[in-house]
C-alpha positions in Angstrom: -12.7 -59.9 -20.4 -9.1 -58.2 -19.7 -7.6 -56.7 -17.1 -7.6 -53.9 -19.5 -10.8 -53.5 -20.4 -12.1 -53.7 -17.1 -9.1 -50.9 -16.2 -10.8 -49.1 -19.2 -14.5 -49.2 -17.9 -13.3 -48.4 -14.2 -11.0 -45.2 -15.3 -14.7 -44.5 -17.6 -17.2 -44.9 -14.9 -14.8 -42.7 -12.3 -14.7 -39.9 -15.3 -18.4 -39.9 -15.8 -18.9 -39.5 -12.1 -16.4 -37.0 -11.6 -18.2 -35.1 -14.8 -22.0 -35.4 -13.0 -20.0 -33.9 -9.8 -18.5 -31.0 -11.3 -21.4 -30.5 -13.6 -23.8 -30.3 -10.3 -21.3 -28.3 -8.6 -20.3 -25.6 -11.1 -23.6 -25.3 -13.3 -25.8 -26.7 -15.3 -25.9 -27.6 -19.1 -27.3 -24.5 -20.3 -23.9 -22.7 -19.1 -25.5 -21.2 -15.7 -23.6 -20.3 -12.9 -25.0 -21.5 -9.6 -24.8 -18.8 -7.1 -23.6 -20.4 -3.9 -24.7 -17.3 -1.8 -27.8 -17.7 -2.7 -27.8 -20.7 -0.9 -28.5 -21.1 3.0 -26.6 -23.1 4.7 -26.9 -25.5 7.5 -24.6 -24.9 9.9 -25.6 -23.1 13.2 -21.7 -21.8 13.5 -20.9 -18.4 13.0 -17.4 -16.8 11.9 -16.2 -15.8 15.1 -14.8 -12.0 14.7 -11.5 -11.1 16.7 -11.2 -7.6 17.3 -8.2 -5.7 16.5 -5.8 -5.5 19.7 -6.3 -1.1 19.7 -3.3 -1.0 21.7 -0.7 -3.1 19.7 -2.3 -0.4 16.4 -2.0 2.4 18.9 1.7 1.5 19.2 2.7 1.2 15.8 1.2 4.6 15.2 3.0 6.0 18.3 6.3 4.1 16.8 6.2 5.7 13.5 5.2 8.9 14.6 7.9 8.8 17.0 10.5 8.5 14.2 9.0 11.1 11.9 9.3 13.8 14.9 12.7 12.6 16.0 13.8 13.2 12.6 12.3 16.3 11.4 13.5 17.5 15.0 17.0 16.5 14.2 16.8 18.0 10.5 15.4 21.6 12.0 12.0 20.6 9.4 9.6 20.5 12.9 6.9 22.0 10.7 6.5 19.1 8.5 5.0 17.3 11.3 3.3 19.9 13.1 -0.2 18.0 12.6 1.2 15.2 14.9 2.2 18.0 18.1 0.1 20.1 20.3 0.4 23.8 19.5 2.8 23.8 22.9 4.3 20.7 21.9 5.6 22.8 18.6 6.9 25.7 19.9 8.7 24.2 22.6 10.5 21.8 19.7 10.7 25.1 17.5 12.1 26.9 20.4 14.8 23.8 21.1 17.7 23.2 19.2 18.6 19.5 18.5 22.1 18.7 18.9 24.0 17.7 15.3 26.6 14.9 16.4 23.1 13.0 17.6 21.3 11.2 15.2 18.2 8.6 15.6 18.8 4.9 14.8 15.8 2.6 15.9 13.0 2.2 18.4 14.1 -0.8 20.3 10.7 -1.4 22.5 7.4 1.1 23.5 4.8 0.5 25.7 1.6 2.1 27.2 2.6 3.2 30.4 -1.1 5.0 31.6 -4.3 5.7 29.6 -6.8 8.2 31.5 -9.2 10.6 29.9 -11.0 13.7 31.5 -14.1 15.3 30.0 -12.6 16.7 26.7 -9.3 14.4 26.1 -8.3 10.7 26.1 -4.3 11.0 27.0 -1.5 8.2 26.9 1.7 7.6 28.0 3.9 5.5 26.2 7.6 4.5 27.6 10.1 4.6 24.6 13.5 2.8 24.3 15.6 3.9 21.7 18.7 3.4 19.9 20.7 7.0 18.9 24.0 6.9 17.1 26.8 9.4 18.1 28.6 10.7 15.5 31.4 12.5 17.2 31.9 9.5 19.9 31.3 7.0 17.1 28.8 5.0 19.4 25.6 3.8 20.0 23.5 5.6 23.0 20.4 4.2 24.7 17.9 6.5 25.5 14.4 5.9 27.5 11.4 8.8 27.1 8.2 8.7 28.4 5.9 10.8 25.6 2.5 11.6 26.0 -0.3 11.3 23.5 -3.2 13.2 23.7 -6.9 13.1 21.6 -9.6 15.3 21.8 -12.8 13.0 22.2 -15.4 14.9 20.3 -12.7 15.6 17.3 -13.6 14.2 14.0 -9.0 14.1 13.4 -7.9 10.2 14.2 -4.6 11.8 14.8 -3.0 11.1 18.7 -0.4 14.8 19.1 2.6 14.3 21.1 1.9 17.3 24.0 4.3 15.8 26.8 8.2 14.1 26.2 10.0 13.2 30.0 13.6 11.8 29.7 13.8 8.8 31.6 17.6 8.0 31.4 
């Protein structure tokens, strides 16, 4: 015998092996489907579930909802995001007038400064540093808030309202 014939009836016995594999693996002859969840499995491991870090979501929410009041506050549009304010947060920003030459840039860094809840409300604080452009001195200004979140506990709205803003420097 060759070397290619024996090459021949190697390559043939690896392809009618790897045909019986596949065969088992993806169905039968007939054309069915196994159904692999059907099947129970051995292992005693479970998938271990990691829960979502609330905080880090809270803080994106807080972020974003930070710039869409900054910005409707700065455009004089305060009512388009009324559904994010206590009904004294809003009248106090309907009441203020935001200076023009000011205009937000970018929320540098936030973080939960307190959580505490009474009875009828969870509240937050969150410490925000922020980046404001000023348009008449052509430079960048650093501000630091602390704004306050609250949530009514027995409310079926997953919305956090701004009711508190503190200038910090």
């Amino acid at each position: 015998m060759s070397s290619e014939f024996i090459d021949i009836l190697l390559f043939g016995a690896i392809a009618v092996f790897l045909v019986y594999r596949l065969r088992s693996i993806l169905g039968s002859s007939d054309g069915k489907i196994v159904n692999i969840r059907n099947k129970k499995t051995q292992s005693k491991f479970k998938p271990k579930i990691v829960p979502k870090d609330i905080n880090q979501d809270f803080l994106s929410g807080a972020n974003k909802a930070y710039e869409m009041i900054v910005q409707a506050y700065q455009n004089n549009n305060i009512e388009n995001v009324k559904d994010l304010l206590t009904p004294e947060a809003l009248q106090a920003m309907e009441q203020a007038k935001a200076p023009k030459e000011i205009k937000f840039s970018d929320v540098k860094s936030s973080s939960i400064l307190e959580e505490k809840s009474d009875e009828q409300r969870l509240l937050k604080s969150v410490k925000f540093e922020t980046e404001h452009y000023n348009v008449t001195k052509n430079e960048i200004i650093t501000v630091v808030e602390e704004w306050g979140f609250e949530k009514e506990i027995k409310s079926s709205d997953p919305n956090w309202k701004l009711s508190s803003i503190k200038l910090v420097s």
